[in-house]
N, C-alpha and C positions, 0 to 999 in steps of 0.2 A: 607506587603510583597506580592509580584504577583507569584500566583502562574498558573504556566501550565494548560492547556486544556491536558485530557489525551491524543486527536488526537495527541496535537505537542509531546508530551513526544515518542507518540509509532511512527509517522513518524521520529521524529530524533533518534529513534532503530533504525529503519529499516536502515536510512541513514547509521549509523553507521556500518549494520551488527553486530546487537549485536542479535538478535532474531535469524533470518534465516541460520546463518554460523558461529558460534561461539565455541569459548571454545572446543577441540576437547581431546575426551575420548575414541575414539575408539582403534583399533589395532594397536600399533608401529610398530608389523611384517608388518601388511596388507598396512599401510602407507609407508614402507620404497619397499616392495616386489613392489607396485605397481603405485609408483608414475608418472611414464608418464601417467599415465590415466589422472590424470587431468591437462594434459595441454595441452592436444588438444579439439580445441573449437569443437560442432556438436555430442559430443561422449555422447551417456547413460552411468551413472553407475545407478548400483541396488543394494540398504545398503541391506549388510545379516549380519549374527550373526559375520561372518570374518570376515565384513569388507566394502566390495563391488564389485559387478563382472561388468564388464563391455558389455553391453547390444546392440543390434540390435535398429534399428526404430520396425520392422517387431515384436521383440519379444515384446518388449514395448506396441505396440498395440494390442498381441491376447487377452494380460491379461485382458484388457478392453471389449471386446465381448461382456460381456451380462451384464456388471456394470449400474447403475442410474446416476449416477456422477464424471465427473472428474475436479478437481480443479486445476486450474494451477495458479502456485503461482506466482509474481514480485516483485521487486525492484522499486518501484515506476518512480526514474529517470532515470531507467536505459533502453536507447533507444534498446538495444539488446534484450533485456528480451520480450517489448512490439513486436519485432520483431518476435519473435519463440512461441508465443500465439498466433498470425495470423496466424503464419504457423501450428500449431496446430489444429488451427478450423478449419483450411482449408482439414488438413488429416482427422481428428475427422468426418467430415462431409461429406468426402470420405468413409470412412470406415464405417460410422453406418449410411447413408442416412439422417438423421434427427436428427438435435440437436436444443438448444435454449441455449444462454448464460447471468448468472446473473452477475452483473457488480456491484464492490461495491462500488463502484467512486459515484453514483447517491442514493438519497433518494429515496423512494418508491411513494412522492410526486410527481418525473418525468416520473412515470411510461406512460401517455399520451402524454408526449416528447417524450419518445424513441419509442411508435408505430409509433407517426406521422413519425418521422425518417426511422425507418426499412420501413415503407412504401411509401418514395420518396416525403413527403408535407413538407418537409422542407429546409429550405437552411443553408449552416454552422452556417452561421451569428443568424438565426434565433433558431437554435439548442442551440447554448450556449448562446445567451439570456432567453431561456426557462427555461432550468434548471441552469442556475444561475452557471455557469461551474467553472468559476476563484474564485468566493464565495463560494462557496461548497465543492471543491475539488482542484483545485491550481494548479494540478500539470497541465506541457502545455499540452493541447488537441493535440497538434501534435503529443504526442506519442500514443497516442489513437485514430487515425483517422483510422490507418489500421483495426483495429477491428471494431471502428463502419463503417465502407465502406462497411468491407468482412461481415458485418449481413445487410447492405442496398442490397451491390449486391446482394444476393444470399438470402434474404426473410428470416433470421433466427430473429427469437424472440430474445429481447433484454427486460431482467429483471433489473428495480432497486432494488437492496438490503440491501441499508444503509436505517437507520432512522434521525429522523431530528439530527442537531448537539444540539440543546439545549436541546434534553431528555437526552445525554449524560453527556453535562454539569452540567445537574441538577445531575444525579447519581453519577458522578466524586466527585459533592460537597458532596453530602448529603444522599446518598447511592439507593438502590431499591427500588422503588415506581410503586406497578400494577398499578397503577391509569398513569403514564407519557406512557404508551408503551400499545400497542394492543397486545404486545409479552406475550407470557408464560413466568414464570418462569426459566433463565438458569437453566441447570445440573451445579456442584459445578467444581470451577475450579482441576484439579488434583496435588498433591502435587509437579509435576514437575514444571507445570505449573505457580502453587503462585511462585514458589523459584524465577522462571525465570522472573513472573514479578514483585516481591520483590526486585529483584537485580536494575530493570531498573527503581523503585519509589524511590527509596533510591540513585541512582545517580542523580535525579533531585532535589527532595522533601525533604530526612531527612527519618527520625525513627517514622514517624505521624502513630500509627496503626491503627486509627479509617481512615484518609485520606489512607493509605494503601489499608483496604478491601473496599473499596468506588471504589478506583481505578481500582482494580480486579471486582467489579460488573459490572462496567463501559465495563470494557474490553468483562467478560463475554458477558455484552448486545450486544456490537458489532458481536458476533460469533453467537448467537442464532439469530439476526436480519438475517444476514446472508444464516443460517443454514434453518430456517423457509423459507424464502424467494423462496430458491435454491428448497425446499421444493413442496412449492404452485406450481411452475412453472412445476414442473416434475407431479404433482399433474394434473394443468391445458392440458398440454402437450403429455404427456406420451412421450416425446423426450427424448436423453438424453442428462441433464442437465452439461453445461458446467461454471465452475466457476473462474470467473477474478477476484481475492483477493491476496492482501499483502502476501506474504509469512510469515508474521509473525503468521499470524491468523492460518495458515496451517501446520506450523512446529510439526515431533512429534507426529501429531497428537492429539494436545493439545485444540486447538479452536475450526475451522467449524465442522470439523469432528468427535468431541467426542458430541457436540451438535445436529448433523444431527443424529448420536447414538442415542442419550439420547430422539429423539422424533421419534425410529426406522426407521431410516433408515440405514443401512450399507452394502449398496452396494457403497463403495465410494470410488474413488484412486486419489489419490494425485502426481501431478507432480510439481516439484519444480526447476528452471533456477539459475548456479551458475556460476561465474564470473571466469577462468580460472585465471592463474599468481599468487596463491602461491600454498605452497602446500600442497599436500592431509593429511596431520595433518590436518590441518586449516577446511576438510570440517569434521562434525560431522557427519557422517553417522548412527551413533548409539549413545544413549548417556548415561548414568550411568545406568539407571532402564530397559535400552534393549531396547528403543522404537526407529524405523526409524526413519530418516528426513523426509520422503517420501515416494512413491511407487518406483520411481523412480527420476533422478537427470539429471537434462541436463548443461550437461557445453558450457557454450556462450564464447563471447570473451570478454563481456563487454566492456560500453560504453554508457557516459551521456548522457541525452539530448544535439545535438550537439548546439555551434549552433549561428545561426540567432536571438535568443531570447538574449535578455539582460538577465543579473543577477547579484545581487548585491554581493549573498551569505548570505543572511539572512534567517535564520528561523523565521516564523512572527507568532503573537498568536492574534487572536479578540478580544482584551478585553471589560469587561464591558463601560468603559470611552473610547476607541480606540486601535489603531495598538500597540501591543508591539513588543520589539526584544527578541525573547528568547534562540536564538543563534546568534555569527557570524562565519563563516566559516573562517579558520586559510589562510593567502594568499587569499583572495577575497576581491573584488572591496571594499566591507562594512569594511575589516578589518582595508583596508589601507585609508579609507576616515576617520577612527573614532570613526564605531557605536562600541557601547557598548551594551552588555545583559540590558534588564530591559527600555531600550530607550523610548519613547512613539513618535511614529511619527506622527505629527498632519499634516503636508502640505510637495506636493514637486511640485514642477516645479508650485509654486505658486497657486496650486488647494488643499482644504482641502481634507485628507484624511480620510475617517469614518471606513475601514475595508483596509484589506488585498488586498480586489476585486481591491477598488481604487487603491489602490501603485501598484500592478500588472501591471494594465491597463496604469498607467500614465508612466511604468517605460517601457514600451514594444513601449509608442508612441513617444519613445523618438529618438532626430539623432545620431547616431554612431560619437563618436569624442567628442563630446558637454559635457557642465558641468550640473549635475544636481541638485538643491538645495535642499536640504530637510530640514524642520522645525524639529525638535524633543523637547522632553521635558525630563531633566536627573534632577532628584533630585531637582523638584521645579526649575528649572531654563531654559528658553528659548532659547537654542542654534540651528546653520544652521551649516548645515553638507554639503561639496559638493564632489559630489562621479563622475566621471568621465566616461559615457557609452564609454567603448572601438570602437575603427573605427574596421568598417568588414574589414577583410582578403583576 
């Protein structure tokens, strides 16, 4: 049986919104009294024990004055979100003269990537060959271009924060090992925290408890990497420290932030982007045990990567032997050509594929209109799959 990488498990949460906006426990009063709030896109709300008030730019930012950190949370694909994190740095860096931002797209390995970058010796092209952009992280660098621009223009320090992916993979299998990580020890996850991601290893996984607390250390590591990271920088810096991270890791205050705690620091405020169009039941602003979503909550209008990029609709996993499929998205190009979960894609457009990076790259240099063939492997047997790149609009 193939099982998941915990990344694909907690990016296809996030896809889902099953972490960041989920399950709503809050106020019936407070959700029915105030429902237009969230449906206009630009507007603050701020979870109180009610419910949630609805917030200034102006107020938003006194609270922050004299904090170390603010984490602002995303939706990976979601081109909106990467949108108001630019505009973000860009007040952020108004308003307190001097910031530096960690990024957890990138390994700590690219940390001489991203100086040469903030500091104008490199060119795109040579930027995501460096750190190995579509192999590491996948999602399109076009939604991240405004943010690495607005730290190129304007000189602001750019941190990587993740660790390599195979220390994870090793802990995902096989649990905590000081010896795989320069990292301390996490703090224990909190019992909201297991429940929530007990719920998301049991819609993948099954009832495995020993692969369970694997997965939670796993997850742990990601936030303490993180956490440390965001750390060193304010450490090195004395700026303050601005953080581009998943909202999933930020919810609640269950991840970065209990771990930036747990190695003191808590001067820390959390701002978290939520996609307008249902309603304010739907946003958790508070959730069973009284803990925020956030410091505060921006509602966007949402909206995917547009676009220009091909997509198939697949969720892809590296496996040890090659590319698998560990999802297909329901109506997309993959679902209607064929693939299946578990697929193994070995070639397309008659180039082998060894990871993800390859399908990416071969599916993006592909012509609009055109058939493209892919080799796959399902159940010991050698089938072609042809999936169709849509003509531009």
């Amino acid at each position: 049986m193939f099982h998941f990488s915990i990344r694909q498990i907690f990016l296809t949460l996030i896809t889902l919104q099953i972490l960041s906006l989920i399950t709503y426990s809050g106020s019936e009063a407070w959700a029915s009294e105030h429902e237009a709030l969230c449906k206009t896109a630009g507007e603050w709300l701020i979870p109180s024990k009610a419910g949630g008030l609805k917030a200034t730019h102006s107020t938003v930012f006194e609270e922050i004055n004299n904090v170390d950190f603010v984490l602002l949370g995303e939706q990976h694909d979601q081109a909106q979100h990467h949108r108001w994190q630019t505009q973000m740095l860009s007040a952020l860096l108004s308003h307190r003269d001097q910031i530096a931002i960690g990024l957890e797209m990138l390994p700590k390995s690219s940390q001489s990537t991203l100086d040469a970058w903030v500091n104008g010796q490199l060119s795109v092209k040579d930027f995501l060959a460096n750190t190995g952009w579509y192999e590491t992280w996948r999602f399109d660098v076009e939604l991240y271009m405004p943010i690495l621009n607005f730290a190129r223009e304007n000189r602001v320090p750019l941190y990587a924060l993740n660790v390599p992916r195979e220390v994870i993979s090793k802990i995902s299998s096989s649990g905590w090992d000081a010896d795989m990580t320069e990292l301390t020890k996490p703090a224990d996850a909190s019992q909201g925290y297991r429940s929530l991601l007990k719920e998301v290893f049991q819609y993948h996984e099954g009832s495995d408890e020993k692969q369970l607390e694997f997965f939670i250390q796993a997850q742990l590591t990601w936030d303490r990497a993180f956490a440390e990271g965001l750390k060193a920088a304010r450490d090195e810096t004395s700026r303050l420290i601005v953080g581009i991270i998943g909202s999933g890791h930020l919810t609640y205050g269950f991840g970065v932030k209990r771990q930036l705690n747990a190695i003191g620091q808590y001067n820390v405020f959390t701002w978290i982007p939520t996609n307008i169009g249902s309603s304010c039941k739907s946003l958790d602003l508070i959730n069973d045990d009284g803990d925020f979503i956030a410091d505060a909550v921006f509602l966007t209008s949402g909206s995917s990567v547009s676009n220009k990029k091909h997509k198939l609709g697949l969720f892809l996993i590296d496996g040890k032997t090659g590319v698998v499929v560990g999802d297909v998205l329901d109506n997309s190009i993959a679902k209607q050509s064929g693939f299946q979960t578990n697929d193994m894609i070995i070639e397309a457009a008659g180039q082998p594929v060894a990871d993800s990076g390859d399908l990416i790259a071969i599916i993006q240099n592909q012509t609009p209109g055109y058939w493209l063939p892919i080799k796959i492997k399902r159940n010991d047997e050698i089938k072609e799959i042809l999936a169709k790149i849509p003509a531009q609009k």
